[in-house]
C-alpha positions in Angstrom: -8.1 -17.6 -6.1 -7.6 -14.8 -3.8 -4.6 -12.6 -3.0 -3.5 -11.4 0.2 -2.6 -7.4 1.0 0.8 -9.0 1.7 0.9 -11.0 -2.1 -0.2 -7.6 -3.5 2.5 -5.9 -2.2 5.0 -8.7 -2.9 4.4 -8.5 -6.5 4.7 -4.8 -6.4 8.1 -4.9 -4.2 9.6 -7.3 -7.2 9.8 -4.5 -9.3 10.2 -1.6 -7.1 6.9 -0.5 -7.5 4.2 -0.4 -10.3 1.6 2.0 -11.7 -1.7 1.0 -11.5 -2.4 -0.5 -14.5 0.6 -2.6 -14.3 -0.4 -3.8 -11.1 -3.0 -5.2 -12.5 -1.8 -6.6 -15.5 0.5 -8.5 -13.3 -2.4 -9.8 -10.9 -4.4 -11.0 -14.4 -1.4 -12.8 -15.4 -0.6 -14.3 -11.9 -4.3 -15.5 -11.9 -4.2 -16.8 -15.8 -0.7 -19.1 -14.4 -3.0 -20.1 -11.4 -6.1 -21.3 -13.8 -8.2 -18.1 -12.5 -10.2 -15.9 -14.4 -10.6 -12.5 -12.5 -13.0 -10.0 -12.8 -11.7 -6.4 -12.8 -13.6 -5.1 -10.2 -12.5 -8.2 -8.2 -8.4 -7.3 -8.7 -10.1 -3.5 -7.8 -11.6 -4.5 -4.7 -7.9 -6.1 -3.2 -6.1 -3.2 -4.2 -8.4 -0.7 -2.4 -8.5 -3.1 0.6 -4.6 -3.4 0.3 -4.7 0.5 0.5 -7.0 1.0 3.1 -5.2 -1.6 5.5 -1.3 0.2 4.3 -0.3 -2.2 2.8 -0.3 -0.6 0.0 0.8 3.2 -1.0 0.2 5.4 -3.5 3.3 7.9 -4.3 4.1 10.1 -6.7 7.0 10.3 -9.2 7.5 12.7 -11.9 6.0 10.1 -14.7 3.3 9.6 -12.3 1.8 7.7 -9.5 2.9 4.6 -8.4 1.9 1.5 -6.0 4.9 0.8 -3.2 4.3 -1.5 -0.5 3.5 0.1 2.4 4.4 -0.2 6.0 1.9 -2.5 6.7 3.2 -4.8 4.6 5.0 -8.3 4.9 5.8 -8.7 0.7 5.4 -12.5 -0.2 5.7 -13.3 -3.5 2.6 -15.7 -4.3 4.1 -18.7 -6.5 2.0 -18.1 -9.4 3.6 -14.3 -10.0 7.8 -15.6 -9.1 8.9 -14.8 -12.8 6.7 -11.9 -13.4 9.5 -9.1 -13.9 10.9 -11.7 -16.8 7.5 -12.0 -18.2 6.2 -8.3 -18.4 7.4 -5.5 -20.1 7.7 -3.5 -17.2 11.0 -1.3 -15.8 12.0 -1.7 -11.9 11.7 1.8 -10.6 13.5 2.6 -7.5 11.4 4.9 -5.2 13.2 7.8 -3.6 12.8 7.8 0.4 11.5 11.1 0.3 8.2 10.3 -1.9 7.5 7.4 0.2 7.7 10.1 3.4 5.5 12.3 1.8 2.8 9.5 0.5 2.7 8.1 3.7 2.2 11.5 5.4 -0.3 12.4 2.8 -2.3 9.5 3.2 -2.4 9.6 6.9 -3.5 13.1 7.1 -6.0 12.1 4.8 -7.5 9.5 7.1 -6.9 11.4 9.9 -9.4 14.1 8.6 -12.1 11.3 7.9 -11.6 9.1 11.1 -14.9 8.6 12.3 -14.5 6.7 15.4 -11.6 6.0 18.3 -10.9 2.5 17.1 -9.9 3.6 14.1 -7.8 6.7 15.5 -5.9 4.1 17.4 -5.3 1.8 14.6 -3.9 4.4 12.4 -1.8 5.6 15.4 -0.3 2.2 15.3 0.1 2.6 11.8 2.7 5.9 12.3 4.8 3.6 14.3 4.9 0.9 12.1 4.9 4.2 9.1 8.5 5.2 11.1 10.2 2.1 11.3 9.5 1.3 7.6 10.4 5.0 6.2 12.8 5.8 9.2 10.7 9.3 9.0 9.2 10.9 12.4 5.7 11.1 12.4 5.0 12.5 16.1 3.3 15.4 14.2 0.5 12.9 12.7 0.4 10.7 15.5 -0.1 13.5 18.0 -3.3 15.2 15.2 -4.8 11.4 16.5 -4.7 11.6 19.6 -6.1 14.7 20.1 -8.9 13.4 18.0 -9.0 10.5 20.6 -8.8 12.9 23.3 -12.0 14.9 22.2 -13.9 11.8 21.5 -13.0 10.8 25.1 -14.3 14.2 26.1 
């Protein structure tokens, strides 16, 4: 068994989004209804490749950080995990607009300031468009910090 960037962020968008540990609660249980027996690091491994294509995002509430899908993402619910906001004892949260702005800004200027090559400047480029249609928040600011990186690494 192996889930998707997009299943990852289905099961988070049932309930709104989830902390952490949830998330992964819920990913043990949807492998256990599947017959799989994961390995932590396993479950740890998708969610930092979820992250690290934005398809996940981390943002911050006042009880803490919590996983939202992010504008990568195309949520599908995998079968195994339909039922699991009946079968967990875990709130929906609602995210406020502006926290997803401000995680998605932080995490771009984060991997702006580590891009190591213009490949990757252009793919995160795409990712402020796909960032502003999701959030409905302008990004030019970001997106123009990449391509000056590009710029100079044209230089």
């Amino acid at each position: 068994m192996e889930l998707s960037g997009d299943e990852l962020a289905g099961i988070v968008d049932q309930f709104g989004g989830l902390k952490e540990p949830a998330l992964q609660s819920a990913i043990h249980e949807a492998a256990f209804r599947a017959g799989a027996d994961l390995e932590a690091e396993t479950i740890d491994s998708w969610i930092d490749d979820a992250h690290a294509e934005f398809t996940l995002l981390s943002v911050e509430l006042d009880d803490g950080e919590y996983v939202v899908p992010g504008p990568r993402a195309f949520p599908t619910v995998p079968e195994m995990a339909t039922d699991l906001p009946h079968v967990l004892d875990v709130d929906p949260v609602e995210i406020p607009e502006d926290r997803i702005e401000t995680g998605i800004r932080k995490k771009l200027a984060a991997a702006a300031s580590r891009v190591g090559d213009q490949d990757r400047a252009n793919e995160l480029i795409d990712v402020t468009y796909d960032a502003e249609a999701w959030a409905g928040s302008d990004l030019s600011d970001v997106r123009d910090r990449l391509q000056a990186i590009t710029a100079e690494q044209d230089s």
